[in-house]
VEXSE-713903 format. One line per 3 residues: number of its first residue (from 0); for each residue y, x, z of N, C-alpha, C. Coordinates in steps of 0.2 Angstrom, whole numbers. Each point is the difference from the previous one (the first is absolute). Layout:
BEGIN
NUM	Y X Z Y X Z Y X Z; ...
END
This chain:
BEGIN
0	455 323 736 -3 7 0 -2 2 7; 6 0 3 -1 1 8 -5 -4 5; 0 -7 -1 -3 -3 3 -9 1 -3
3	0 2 -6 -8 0 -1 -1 7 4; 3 4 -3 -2 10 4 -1 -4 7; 4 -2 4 -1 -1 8 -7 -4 0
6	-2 -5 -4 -6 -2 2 -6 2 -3; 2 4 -4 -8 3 -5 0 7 8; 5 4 0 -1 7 5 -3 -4 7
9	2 -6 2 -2 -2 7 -8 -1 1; -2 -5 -6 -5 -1 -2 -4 7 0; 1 5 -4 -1 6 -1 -3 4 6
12	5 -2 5 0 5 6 -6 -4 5; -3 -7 -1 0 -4 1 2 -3 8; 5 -1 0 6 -2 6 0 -12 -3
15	0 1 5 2 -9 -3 9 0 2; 2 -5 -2 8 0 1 2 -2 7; -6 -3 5 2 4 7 -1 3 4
18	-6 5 -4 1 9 2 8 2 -2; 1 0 -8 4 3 1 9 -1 0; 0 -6 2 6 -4 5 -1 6 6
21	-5 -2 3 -1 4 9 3 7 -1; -3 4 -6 2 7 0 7 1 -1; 2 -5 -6 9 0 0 4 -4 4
24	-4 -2 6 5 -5 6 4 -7 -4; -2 -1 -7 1 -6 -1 -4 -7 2; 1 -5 -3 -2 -7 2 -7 0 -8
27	-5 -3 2 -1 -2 -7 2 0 -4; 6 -9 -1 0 -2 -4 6 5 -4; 0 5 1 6 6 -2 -4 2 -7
30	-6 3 2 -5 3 -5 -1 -5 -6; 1 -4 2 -5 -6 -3 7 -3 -5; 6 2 2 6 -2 -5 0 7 -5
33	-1 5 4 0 7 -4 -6 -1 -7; -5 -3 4 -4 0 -7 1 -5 -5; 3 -5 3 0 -6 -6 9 0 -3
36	2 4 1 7 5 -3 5 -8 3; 1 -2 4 5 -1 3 5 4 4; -2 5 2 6 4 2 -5 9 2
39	6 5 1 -2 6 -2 3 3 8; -7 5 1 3 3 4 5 5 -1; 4 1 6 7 6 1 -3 5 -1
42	5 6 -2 -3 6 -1 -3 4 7; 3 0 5 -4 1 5 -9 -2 1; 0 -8 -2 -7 -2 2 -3 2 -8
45	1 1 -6 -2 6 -4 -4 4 1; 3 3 4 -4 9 1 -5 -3 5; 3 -3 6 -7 -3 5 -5 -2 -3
48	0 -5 -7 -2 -4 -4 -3 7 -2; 0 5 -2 -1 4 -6 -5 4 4; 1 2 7 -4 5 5 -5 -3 3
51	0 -8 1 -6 -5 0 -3 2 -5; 0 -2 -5 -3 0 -5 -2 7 -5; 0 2 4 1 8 -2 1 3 -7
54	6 -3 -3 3 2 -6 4 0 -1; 4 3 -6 6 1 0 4 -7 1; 7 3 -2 7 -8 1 -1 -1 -8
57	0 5 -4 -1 -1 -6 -5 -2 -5; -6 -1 4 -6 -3 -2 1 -8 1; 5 -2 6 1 -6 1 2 -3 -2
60	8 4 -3 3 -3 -6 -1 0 -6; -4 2 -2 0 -1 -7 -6 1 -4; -4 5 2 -6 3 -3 -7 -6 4
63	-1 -2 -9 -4 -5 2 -8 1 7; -3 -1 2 -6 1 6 -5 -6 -4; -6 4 -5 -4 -4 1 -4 1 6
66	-3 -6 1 -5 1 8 -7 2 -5; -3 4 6 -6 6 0 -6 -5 -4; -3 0 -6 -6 -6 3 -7 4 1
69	-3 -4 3 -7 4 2 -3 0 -8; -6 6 1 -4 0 -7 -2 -3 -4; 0 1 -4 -1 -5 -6 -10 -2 2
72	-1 -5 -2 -7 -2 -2 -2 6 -3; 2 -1 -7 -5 6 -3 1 8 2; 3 1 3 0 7 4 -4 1 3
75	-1 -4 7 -5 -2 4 -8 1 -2; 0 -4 -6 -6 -1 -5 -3 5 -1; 5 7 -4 -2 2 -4 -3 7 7
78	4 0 6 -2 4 3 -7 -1 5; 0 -6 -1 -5 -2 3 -6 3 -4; 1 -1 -8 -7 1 -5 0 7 1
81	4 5 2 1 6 -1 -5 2 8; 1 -2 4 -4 0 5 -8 -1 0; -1 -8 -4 -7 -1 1 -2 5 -5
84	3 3 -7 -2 4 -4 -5 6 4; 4 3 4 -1 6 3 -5 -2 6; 0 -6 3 -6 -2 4 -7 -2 -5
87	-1 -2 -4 -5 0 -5 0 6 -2; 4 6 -1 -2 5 -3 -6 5 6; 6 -2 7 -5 4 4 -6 -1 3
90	-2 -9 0 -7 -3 1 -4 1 -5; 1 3 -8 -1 3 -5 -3 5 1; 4 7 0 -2 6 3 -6 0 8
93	0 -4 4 -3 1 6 -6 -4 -2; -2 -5 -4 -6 -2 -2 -4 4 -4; 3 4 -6 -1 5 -3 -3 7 5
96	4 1 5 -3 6 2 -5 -3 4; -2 -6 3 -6 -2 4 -6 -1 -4; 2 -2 -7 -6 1 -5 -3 8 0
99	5 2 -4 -1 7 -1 -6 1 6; 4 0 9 -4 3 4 -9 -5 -1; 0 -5 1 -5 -3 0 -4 5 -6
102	1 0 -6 -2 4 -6 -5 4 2; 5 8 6 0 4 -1 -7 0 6; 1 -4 5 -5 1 4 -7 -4 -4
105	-1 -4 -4 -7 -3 0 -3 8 -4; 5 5 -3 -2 3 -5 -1 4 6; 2 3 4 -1 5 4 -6 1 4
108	-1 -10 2 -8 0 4 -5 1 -4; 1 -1 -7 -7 -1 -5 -1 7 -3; 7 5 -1 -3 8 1 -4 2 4
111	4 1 9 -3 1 4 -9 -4 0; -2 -6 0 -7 -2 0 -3 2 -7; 3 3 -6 -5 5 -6 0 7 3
114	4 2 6 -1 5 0 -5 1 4; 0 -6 5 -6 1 8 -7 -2 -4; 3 -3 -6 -8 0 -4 -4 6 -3
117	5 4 -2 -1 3 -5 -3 6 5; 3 2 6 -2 3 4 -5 1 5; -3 -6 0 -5 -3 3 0 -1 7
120	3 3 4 0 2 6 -1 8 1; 4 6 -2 -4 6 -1 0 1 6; 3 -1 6 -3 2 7 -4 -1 4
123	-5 -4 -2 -8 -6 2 -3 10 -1; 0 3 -4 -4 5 -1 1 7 4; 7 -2 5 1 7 2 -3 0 6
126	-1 7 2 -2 3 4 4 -1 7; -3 -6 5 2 -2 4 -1 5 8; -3 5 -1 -2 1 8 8 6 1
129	5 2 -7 4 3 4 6 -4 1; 2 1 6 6 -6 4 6 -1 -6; 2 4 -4 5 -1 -3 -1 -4 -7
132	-7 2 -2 1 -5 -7 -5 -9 3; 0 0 6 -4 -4 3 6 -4 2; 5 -1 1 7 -1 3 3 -3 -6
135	1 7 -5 0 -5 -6 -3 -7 -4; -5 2 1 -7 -6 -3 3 -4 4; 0 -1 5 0 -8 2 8 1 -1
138	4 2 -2 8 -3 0 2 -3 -7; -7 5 -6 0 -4 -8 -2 -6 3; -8 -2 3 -2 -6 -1 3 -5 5
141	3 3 3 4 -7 6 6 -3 -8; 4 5 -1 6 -2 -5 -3 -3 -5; -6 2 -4 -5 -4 -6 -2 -6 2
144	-3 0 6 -2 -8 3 7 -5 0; 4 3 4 8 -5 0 2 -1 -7; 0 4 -3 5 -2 -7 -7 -3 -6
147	-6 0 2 -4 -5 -2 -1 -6 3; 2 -2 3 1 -5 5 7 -4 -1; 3 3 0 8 -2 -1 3 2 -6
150	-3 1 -5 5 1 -8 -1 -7 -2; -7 -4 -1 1 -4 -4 4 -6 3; 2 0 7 4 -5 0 7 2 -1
153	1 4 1 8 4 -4 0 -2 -6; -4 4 -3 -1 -1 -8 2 -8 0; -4 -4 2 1 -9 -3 8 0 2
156	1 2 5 9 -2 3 3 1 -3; 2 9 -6 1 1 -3 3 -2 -8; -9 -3 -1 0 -4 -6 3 -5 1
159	-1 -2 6 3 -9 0 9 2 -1; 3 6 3 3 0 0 3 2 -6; -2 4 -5 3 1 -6 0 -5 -3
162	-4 -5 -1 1 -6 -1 4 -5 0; 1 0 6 5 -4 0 7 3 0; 0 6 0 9 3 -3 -2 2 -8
165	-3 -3 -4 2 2 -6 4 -4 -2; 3 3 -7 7 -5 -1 -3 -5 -3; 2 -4 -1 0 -6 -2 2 -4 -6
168	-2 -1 -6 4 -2 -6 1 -6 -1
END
């Protein structure tokens, strides 16, 4: 009983038997009888024995020590699925809201050009000789010309882009 406690706590503490010779100023092969129950140590080297190994004298003697084992496989496992679980959920969530986005903008450009339609350009017709609605006029048709120019390649990005985040069955 004695001799297994000393080498399960040593191993535990992970000390080899001439670490912990050096600690208690023994020779090796001293530990090396202690654990193969050859012979016991004095009550003296006990408590040294007990303060090494930082447990009690009563743990030594009698109360069995299993040694510690690392995680089981399937603990491991299951925490590992618990992890990818929430990394699929959240690659899930983040492709969903870039659809969404892609959605939202091809919708948004194709209001706005029913409305530049529908509108026809109503500033072509105003009264350009006072400075204020003149200023104006050119600042609809400079933003009319860029965003006729530059929607439908957004719009394609967009679409490519919704495309290619839709889910997938």
């Amino acid at each position: 009983m004695l001799n297994e406690n000393i080498k399960s706590l040593r191993k535990s503490n992970g000390l080899s038997q001439e670490e912990l010779a050096i600690k208690l100023n023994v020779v090796r092969q001293t530990i090396s009888k202690w654990e193969k129950g050859l012979s016991v140590p004095d009550s003296d080297m006990l408590i040294s024995l007990s303060e090494v190994l930082e447990t009690s004298v009563s743990v030594l003697l009698g109360e069995t020590v299993d040694e510690p084992k690392p995680d089981d496989l399937k603990v491991i496992s299951e925490k590992l699925e618990v992890i990818n679980l929430q990394l699929a959920k959240r690659k899930t969530t983040r492709r969903k809201i870039f659809h969404l986005g892609f959605i939202s903008l091809c919708a948004l450009i194709v209001i706005i050009f029913a409305v530049l339609f529908v509108l026809n350009s109503p500033y072509l017709g105003w009264d350009y000789s006072k400075p204020e609605t003149a200023v104006m006029g050119v600042g609809f048709h400079a933003l009319e010309w860029l965003f006729v120019r530059a929607a439908p390649v957004v719009l394609i990005g967009a679409i490519a882009g919704a495309v290619l985040t839709r889910e997938k069955k």
